[in-house]
Backbone of each chain as ProteinMPNN parsed JSONL, in Angstrom:
{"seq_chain_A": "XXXXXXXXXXXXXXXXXXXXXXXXXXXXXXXXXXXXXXXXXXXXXXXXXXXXXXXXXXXXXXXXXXXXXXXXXXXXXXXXXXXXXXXXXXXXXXXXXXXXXXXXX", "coords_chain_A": {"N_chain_A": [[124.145, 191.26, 81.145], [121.417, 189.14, 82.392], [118.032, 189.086, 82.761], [117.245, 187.792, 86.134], [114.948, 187.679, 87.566], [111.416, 188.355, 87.898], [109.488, 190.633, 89.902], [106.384, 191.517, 91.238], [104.69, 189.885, 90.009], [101.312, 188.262, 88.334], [101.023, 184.917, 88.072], [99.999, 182.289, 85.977], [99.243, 179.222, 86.736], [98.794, 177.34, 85.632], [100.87, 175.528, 82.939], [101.944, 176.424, 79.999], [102.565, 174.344, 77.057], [104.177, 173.349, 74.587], [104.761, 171.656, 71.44], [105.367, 169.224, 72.093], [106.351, 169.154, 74.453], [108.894, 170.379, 74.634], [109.11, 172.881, 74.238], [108.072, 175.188, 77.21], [106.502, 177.026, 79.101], [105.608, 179.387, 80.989], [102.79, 181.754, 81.761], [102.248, 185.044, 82.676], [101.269, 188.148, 84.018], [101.57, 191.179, 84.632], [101.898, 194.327, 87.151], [100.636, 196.25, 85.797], [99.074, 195.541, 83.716], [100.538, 194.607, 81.661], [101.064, 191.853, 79.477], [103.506, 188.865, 79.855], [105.802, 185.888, 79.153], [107.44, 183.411, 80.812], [109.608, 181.07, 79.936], [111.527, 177.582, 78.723], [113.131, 175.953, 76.347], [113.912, 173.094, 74.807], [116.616, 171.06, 73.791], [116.045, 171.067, 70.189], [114.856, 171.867, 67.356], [112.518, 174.294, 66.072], [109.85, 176.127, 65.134], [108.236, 178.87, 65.508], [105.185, 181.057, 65.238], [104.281, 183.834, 65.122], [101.45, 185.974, 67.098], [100.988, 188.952, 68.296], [103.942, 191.134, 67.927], [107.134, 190.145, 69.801], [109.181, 190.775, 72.044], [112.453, 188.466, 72.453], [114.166, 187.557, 75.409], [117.176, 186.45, 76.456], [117.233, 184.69, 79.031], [119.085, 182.573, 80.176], [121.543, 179.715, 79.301], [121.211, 178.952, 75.801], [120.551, 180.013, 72.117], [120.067, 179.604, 68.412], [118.634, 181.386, 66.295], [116.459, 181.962, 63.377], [114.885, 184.398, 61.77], [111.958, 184.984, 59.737], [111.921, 185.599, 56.487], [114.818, 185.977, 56.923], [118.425, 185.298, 55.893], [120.416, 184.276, 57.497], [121.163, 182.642, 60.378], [121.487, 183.444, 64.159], [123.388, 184.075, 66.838], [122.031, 183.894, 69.862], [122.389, 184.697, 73.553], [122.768, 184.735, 77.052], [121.0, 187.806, 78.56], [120.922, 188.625, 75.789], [118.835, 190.323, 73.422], [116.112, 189.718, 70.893], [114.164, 190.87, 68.395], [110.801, 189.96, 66.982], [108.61, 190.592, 64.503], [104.745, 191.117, 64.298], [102.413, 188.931, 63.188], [103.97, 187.077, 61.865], [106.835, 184.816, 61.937], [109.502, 182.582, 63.39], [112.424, 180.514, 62.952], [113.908, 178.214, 65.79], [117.251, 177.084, 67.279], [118.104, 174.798, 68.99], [120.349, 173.64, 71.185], [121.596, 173.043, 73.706], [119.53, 173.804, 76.439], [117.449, 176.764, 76.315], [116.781, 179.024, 77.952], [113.794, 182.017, 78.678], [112.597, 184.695, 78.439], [109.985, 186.12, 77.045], [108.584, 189.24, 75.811], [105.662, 191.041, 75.233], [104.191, 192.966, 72.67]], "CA_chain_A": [[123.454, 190.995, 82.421], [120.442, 189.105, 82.266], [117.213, 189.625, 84.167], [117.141, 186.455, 86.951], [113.75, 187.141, 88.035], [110.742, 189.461, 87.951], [108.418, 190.888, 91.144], [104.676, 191.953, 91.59], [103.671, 189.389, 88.429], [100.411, 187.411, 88.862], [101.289, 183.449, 87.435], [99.29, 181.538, 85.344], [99.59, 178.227, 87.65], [98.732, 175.769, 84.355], [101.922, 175.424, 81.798], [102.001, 176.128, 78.069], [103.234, 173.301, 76.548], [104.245, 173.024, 72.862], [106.152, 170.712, 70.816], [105.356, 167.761, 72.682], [106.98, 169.942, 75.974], [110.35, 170.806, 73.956], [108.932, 174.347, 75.014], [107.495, 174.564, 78.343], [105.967, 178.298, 79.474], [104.106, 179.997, 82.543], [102.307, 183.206, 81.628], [102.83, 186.142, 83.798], [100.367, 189.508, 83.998], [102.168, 192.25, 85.078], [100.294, 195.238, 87.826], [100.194, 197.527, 84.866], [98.339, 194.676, 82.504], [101.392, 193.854, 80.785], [101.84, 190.344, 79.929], [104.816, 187.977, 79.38], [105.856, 184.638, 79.748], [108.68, 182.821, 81.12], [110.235, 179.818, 79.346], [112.422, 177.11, 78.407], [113.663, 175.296, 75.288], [115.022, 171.828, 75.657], [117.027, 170.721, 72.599], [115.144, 171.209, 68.916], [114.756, 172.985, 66.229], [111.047, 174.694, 65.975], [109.288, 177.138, 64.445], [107.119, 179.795, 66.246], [104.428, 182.108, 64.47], [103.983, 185.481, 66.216], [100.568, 186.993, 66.65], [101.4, 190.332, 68.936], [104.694, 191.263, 68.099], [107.643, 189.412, 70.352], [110.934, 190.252, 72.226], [112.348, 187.018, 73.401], [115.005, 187.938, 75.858], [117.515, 185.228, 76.68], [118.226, 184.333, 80.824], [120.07, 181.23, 80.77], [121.736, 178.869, 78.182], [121.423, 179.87, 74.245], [119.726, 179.769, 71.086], [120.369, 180.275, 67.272], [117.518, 181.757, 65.493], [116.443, 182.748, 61.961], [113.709, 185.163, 61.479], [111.452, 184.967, 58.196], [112.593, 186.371, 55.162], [116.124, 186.425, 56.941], [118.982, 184.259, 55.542], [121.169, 184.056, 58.375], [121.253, 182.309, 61.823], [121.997, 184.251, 64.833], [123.427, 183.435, 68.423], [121.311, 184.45, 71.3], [122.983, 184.295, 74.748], [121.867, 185.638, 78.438], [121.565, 189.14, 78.257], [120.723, 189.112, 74.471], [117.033, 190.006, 72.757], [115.688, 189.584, 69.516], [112.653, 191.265, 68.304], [110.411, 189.381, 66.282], [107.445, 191.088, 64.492], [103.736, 190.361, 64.814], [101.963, 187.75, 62.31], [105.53, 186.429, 61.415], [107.54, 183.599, 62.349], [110.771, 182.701, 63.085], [112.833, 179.426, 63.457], [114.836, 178.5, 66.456], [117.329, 175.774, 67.365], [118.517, 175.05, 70.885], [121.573, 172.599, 71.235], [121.139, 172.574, 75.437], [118.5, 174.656, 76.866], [117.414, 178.089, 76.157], [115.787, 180.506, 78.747], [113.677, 182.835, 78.043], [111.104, 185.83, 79.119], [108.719, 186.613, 75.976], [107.565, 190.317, 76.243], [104.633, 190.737, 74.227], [103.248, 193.913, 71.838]], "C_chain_A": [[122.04, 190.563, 82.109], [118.993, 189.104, 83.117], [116.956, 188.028, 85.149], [115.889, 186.371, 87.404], [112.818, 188.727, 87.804], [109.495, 189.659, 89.061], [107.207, 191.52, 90.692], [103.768, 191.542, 90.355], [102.479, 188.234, 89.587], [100.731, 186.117, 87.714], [99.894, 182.558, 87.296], [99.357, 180.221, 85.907], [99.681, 176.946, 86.169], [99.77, 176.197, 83.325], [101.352, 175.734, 80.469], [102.835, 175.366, 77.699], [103.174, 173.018, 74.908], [105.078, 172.147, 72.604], [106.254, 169.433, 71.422], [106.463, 168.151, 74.168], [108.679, 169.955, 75.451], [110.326, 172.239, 74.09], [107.674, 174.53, 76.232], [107.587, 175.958, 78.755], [105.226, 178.421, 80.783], [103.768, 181.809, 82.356], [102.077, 184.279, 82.696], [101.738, 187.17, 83.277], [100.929, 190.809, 84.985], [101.131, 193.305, 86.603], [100.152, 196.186, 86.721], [99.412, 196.577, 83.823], [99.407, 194.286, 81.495], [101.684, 192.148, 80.381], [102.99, 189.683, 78.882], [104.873, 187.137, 79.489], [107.296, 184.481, 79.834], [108.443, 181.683, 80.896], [111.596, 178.956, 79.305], [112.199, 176.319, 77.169], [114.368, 174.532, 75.39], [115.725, 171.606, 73.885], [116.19, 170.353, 71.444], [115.663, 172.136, 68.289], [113.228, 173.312, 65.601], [110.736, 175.909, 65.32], [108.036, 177.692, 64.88], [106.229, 180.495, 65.025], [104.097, 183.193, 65.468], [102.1, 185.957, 66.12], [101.092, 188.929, 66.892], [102.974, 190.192, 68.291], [105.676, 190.641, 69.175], [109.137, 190.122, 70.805], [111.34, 189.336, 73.056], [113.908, 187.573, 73.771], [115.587, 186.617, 76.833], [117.887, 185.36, 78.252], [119.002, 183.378, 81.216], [120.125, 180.477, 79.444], [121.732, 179.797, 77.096], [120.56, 179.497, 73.538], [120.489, 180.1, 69.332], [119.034, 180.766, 66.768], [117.588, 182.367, 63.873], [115.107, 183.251, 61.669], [113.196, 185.193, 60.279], [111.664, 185.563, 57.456], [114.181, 186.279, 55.579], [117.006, 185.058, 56.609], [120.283, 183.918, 56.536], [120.981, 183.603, 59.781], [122.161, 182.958, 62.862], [122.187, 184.155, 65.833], [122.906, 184.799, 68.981], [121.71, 183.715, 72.293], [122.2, 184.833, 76.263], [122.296, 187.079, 78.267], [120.628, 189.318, 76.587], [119.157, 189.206, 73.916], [117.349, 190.012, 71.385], [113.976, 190.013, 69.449], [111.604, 190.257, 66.996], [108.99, 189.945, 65.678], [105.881, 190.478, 64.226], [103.415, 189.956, 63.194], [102.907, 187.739, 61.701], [105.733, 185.244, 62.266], [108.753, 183.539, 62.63], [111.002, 181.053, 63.636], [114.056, 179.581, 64.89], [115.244, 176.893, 66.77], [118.414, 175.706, 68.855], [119.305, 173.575, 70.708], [121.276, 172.094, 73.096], [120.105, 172.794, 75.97], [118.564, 176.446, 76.403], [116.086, 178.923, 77.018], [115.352, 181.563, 78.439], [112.551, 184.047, 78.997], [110.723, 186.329, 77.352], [108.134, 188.08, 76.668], [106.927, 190.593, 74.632], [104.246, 192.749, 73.666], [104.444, 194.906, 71.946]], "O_chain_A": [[121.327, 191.42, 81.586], [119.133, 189.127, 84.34], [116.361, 187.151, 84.521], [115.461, 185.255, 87.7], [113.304, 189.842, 87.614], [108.577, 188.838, 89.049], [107.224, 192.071, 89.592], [102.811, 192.103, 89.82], [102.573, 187.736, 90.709], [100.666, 186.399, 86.517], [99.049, 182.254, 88.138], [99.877, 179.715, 84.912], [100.465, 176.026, 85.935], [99.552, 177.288, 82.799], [100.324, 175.227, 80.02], [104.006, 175.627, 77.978], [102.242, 172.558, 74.248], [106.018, 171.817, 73.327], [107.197, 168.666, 71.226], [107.202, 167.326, 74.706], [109.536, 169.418, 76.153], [111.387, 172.862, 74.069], [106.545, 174.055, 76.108], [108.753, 176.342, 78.838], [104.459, 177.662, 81.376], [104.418, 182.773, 82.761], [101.546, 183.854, 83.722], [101.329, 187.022, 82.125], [100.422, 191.118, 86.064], [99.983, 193.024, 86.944], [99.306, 197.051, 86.945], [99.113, 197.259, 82.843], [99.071, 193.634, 80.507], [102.45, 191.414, 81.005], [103.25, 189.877, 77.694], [103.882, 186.792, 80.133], [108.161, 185.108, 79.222], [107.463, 181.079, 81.331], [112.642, 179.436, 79.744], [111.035, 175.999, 76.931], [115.46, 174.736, 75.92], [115.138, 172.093, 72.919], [115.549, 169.311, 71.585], [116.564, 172.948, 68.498], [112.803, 172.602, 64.689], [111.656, 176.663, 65.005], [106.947, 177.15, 64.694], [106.672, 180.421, 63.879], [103.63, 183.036, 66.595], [101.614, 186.237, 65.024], [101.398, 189.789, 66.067], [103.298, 189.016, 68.123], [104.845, 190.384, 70.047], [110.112, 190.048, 70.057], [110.872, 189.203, 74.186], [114.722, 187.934, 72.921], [114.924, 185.958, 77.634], [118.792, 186.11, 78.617], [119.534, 183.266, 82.32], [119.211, 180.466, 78.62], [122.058, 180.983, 77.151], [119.707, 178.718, 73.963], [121.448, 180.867, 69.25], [118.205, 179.967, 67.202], [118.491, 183.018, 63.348], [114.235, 182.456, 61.32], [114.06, 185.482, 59.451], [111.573, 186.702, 57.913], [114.948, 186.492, 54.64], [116.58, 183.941, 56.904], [121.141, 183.175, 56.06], [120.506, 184.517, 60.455], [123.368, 183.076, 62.651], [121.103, 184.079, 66.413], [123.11, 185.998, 68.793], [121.609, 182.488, 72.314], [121.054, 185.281, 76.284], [123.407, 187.518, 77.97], [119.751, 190.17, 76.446], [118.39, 188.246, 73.992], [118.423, 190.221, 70.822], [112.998, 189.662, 70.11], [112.263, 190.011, 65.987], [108.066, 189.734, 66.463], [105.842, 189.283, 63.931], [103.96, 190.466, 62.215], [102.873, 188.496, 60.731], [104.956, 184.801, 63.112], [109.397, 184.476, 62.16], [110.245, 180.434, 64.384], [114.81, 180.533, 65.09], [114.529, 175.892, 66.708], [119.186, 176.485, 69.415], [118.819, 172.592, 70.149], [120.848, 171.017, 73.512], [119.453, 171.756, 76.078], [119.575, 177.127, 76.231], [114.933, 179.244, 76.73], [116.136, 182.35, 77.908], [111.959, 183.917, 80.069], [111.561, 186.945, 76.694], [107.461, 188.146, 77.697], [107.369, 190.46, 73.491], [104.097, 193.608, 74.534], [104.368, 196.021, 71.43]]}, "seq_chain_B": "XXXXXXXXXXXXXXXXXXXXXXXXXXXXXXXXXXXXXXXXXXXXXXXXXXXXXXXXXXXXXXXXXXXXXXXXXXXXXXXXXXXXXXXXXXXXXXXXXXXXXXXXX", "coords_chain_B": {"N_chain_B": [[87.714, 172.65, 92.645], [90.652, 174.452, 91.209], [93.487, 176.334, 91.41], [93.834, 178.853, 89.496], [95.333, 180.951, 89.177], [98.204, 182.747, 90.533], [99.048, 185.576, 92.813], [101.383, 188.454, 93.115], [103.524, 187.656, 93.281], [107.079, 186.986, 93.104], [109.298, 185.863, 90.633], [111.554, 183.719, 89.868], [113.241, 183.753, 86.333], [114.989, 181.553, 85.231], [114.037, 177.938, 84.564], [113.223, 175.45, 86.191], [114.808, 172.371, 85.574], [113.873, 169.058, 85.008], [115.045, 165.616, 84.854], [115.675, 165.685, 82.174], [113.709, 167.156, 80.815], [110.926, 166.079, 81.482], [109.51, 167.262, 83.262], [109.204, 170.452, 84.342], [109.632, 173.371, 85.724], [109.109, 176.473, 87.527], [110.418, 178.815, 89.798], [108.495, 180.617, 92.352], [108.519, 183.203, 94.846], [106.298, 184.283, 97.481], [104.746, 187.266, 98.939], [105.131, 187.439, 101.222], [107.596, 186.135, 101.466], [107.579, 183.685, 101.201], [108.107, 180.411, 99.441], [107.273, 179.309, 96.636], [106.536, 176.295, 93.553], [105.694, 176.658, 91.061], [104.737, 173.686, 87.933], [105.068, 171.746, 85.4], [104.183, 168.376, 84.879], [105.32, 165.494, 82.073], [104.222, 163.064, 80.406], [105.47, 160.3, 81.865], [107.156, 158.266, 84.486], [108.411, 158.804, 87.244], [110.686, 159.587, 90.327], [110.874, 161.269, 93.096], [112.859, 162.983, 95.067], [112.516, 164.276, 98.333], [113.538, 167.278, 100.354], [112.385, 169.525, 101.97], [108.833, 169.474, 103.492], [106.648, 169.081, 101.104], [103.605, 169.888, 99.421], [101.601, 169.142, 96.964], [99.509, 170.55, 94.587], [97.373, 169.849, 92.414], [96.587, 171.245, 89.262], [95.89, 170.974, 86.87], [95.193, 168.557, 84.331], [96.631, 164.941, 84.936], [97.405, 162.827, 87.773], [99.062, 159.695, 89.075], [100.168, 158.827, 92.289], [102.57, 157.038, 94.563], [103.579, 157.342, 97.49], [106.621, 157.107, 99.475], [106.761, 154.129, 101.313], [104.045, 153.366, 100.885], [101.572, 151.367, 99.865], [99.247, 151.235, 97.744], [98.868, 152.821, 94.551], [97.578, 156.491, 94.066], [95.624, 158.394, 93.058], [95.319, 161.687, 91.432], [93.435, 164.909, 90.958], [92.354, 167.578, 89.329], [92.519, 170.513, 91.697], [92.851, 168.443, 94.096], [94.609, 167.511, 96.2], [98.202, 166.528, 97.36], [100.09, 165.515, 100.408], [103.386, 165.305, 100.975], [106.458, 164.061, 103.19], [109.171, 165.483, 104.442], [112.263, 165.042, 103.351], [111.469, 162.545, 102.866], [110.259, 160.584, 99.518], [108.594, 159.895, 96.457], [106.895, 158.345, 94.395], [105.603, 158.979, 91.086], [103.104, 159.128, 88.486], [102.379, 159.664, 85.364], [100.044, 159.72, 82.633], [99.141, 162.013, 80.755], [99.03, 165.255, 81.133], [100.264, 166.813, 83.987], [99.299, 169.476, 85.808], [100.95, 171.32, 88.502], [100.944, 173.074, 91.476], [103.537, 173.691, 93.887], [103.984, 173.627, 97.036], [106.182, 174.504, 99.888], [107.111, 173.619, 102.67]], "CA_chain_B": [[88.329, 174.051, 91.869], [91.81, 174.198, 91.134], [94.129, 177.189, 91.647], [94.352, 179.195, 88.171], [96.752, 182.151, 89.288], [99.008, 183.139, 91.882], [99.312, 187.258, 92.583], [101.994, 189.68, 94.21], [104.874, 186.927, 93.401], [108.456, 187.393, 92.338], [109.426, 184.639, 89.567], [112.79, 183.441, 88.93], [113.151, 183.635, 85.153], [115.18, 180.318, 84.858], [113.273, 177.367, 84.448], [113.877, 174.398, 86.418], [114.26, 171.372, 84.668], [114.208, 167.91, 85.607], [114.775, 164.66, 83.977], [115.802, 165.741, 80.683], [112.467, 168.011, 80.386], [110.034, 165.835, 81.791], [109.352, 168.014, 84.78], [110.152, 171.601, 84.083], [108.991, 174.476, 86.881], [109.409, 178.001, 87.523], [110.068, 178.855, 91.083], [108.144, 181.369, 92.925], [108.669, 183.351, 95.991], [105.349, 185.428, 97.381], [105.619, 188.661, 99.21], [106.037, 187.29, 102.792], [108.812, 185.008, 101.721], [106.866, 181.911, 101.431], [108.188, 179.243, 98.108], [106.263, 177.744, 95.975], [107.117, 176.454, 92.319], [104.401, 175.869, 89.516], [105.2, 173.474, 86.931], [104.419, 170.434, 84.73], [105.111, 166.67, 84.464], [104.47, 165.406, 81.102], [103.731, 161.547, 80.179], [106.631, 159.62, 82.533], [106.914, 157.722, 85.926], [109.33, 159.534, 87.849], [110.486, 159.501, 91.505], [111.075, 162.721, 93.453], [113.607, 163.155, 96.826], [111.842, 165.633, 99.243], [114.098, 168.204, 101.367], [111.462, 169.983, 102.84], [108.25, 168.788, 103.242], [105.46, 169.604, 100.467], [102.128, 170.004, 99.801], [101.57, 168.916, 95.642], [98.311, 170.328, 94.35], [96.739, 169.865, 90.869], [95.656, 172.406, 88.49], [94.947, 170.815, 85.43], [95.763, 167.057, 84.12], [96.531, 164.665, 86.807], [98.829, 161.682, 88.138], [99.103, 158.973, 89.917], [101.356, 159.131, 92.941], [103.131, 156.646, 95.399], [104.254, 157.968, 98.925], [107.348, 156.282, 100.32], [106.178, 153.16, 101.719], [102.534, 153.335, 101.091], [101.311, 150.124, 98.757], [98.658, 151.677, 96.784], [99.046, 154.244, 93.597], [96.402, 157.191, 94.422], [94.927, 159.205, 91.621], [95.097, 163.227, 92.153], [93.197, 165.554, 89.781], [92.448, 169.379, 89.198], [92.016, 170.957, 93.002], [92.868, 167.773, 94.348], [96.467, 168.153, 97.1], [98.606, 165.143, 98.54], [101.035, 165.818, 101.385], [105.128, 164.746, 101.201], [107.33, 164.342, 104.307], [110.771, 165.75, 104.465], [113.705, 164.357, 103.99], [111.582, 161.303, 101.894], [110.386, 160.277, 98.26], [107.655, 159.877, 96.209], [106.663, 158.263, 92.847], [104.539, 159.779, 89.954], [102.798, 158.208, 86.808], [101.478, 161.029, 84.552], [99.648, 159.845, 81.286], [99.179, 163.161, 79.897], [100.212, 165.971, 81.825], [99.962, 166.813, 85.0], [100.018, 170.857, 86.201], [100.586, 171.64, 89.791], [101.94, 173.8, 92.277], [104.518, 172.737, 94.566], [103.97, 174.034, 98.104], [107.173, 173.978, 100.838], [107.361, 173.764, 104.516]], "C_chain_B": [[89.687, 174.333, 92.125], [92.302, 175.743, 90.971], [94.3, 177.601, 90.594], [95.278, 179.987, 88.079], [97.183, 182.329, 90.62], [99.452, 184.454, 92.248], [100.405, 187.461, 93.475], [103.035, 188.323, 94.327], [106.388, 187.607, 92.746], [108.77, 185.592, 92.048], [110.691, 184.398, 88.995], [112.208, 182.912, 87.253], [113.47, 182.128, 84.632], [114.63, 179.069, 85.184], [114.273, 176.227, 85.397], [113.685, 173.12, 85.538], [114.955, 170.127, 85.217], [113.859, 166.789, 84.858], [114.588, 164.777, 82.354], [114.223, 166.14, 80.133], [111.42, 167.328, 81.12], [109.266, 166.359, 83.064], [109.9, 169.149, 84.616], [109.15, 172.832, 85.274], [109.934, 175.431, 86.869], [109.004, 178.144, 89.198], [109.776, 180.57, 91.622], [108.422, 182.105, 94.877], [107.28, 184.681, 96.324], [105.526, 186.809, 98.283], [105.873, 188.278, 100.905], [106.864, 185.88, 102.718], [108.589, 183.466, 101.785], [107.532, 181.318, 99.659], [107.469, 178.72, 97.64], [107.096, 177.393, 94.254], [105.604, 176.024, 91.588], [105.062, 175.178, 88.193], [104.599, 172.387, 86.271], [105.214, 169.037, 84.319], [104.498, 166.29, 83.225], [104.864, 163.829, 81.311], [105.549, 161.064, 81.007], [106.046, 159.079, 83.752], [108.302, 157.474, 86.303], [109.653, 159.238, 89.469], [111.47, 160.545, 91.671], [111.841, 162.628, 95.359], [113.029, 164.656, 97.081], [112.834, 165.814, 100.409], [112.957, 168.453, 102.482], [110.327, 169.206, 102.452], [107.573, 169.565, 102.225], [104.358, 168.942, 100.027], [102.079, 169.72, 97.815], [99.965, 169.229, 95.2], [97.996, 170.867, 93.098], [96.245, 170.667, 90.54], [95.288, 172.315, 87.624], [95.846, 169.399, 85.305], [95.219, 166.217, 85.016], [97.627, 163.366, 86.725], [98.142, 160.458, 88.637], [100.427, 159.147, 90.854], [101.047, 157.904, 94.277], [103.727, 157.048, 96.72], [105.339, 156.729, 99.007], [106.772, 155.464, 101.239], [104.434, 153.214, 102.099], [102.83, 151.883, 99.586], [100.587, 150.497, 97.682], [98.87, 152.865, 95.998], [97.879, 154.845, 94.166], [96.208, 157.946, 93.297], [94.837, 160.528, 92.246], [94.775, 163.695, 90.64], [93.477, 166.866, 89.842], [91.872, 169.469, 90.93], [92.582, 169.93, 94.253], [94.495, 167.932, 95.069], [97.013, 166.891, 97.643], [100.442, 166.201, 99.192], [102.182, 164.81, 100.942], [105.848, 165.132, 102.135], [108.468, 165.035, 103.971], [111.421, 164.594, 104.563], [112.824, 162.455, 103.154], [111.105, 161.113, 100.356], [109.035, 159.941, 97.625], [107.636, 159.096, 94.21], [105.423, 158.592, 92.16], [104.575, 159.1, 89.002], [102.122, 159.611, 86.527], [101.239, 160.007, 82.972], [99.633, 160.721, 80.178], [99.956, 164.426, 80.427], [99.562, 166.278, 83.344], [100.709, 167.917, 85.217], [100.121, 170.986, 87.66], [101.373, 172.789, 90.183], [102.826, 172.67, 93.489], [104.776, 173.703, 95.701], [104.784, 173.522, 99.223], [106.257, 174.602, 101.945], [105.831, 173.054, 104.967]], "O_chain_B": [[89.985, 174.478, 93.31], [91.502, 176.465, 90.377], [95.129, 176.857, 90.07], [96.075, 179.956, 87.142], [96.546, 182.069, 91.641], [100.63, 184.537, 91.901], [100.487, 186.797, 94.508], [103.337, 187.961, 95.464], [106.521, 188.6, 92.03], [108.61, 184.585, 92.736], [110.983, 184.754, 87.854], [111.297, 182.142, 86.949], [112.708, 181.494, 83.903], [114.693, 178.939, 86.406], [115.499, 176.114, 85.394], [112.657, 172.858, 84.914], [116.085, 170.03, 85.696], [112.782, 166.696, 84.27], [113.785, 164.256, 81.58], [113.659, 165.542, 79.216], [110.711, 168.217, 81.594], [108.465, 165.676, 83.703], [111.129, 169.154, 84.694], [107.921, 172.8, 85.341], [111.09, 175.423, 86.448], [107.959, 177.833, 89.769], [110.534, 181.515, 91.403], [108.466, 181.398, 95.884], [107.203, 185.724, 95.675], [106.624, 187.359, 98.205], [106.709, 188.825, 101.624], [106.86, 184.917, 103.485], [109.192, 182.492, 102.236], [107.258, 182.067, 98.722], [106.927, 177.692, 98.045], [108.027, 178.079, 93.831], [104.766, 175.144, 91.784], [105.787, 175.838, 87.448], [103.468, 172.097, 86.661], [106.271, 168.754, 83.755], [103.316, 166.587, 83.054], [105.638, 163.425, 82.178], [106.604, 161.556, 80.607], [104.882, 159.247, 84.116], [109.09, 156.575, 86.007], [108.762, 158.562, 89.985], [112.447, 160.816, 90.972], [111.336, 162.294, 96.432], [113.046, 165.697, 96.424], [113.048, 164.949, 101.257], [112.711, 167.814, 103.505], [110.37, 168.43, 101.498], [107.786, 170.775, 102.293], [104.119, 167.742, 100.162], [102.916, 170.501, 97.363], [99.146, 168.33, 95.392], [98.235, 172.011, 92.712], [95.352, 171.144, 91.24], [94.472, 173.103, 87.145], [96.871, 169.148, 85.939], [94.169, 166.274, 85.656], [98.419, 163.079, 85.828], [96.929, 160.249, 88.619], [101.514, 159.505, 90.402], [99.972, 157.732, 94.852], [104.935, 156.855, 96.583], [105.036, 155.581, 98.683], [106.176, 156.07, 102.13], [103.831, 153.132, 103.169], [103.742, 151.622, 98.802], [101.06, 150.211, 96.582], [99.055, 153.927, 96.593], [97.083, 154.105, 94.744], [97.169, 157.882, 92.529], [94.385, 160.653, 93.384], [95.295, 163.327, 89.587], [94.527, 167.346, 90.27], [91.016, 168.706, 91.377], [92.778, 170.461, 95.347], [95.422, 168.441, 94.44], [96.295, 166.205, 98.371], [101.295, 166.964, 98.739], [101.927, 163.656, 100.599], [106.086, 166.336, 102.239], [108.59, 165.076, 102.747], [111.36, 163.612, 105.304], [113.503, 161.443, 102.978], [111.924, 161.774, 99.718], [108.208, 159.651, 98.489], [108.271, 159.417, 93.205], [104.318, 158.463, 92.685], [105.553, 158.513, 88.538], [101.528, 160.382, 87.28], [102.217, 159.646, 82.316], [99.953, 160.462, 79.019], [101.155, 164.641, 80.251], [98.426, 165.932, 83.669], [101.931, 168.003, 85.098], [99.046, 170.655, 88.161], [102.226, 173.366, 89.508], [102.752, 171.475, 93.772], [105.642, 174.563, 95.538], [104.501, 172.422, 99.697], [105.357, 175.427, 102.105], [105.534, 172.933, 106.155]]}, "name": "protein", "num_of_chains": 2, "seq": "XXXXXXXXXXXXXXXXXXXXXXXXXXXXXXXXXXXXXXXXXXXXXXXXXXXXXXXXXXXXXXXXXXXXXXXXXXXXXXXXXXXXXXXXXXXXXXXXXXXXXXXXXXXXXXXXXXXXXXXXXXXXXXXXXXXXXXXXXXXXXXXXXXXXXXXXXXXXXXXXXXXXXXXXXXXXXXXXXXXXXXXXXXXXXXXXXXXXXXXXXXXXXXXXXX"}
């Protein structure tokens, strides 16, 4: 079950745009100061660097990923997280789209 | 002065996406039921069918935009809002990117 939406966030109105918009974000601030973002991934294969720590939790479409040091690629579906730890990296490669919510630290 | 956040929303997670990425938004609903979406056009010249009517206003970048039977392109920046009828169409030039919100009814 994945989460379809989230209430009482304050939205960042201006996009994050990476990759030449092959990832395309809107940053979210929680009422407790939490923040996250909500994303998409259009077809690529990219490579993130983490500062804070990362769980990228999938809402729509898929992903494969391979986390640094790890030698295996791993499907991510809706429903599914992956933790990613802070000043690290990981690769990811998106065949259709991949939805996402980023929770941070 | 252009709109930087939006508070006390609920945020579908899945991204909309339009035109094979070039237009990707995240739609918002605020707490008395009002729509909006925030999202970004990146470098294209696009044309957009309007349901309801809306209200298009810049938050960072900027466009050029066509109304259904108007002759001249108009230039919209940061802060900067153009009105769309219902039920007609609109064309967009973006050079770089162009952030807005996307205000119904």
């Amino acid at each position: 079950m994945s989460t379809t939406q989230i209430s009482g966030v304050t939205v960042a109105t201006q996009a994050n745009v990476y990759f030449d918009g092959k990832c395309v974000s809107h940053s979210l601030t929680l009422a407790d100061g939490t923040k996250k973002s909500v994303g998409v991934i259009l077809p690529a294969t990219l490579t993130f660097n983490t500062g804070a720590p990362e769980i990228m939790e999938c809402v729509a479409g898929g992903c494969e990923y391979l986390l640094s040091g790890a030698s295996e690629w791993v499907k991510s579906g809706p429903g599914d997280t992956f933790k990613v730890p802070g000043n690290s990296s990981f690769q990811i490669r998106v065949a259709e789209s991949y939805h996402y919510i980023c929770h941070f630290g």
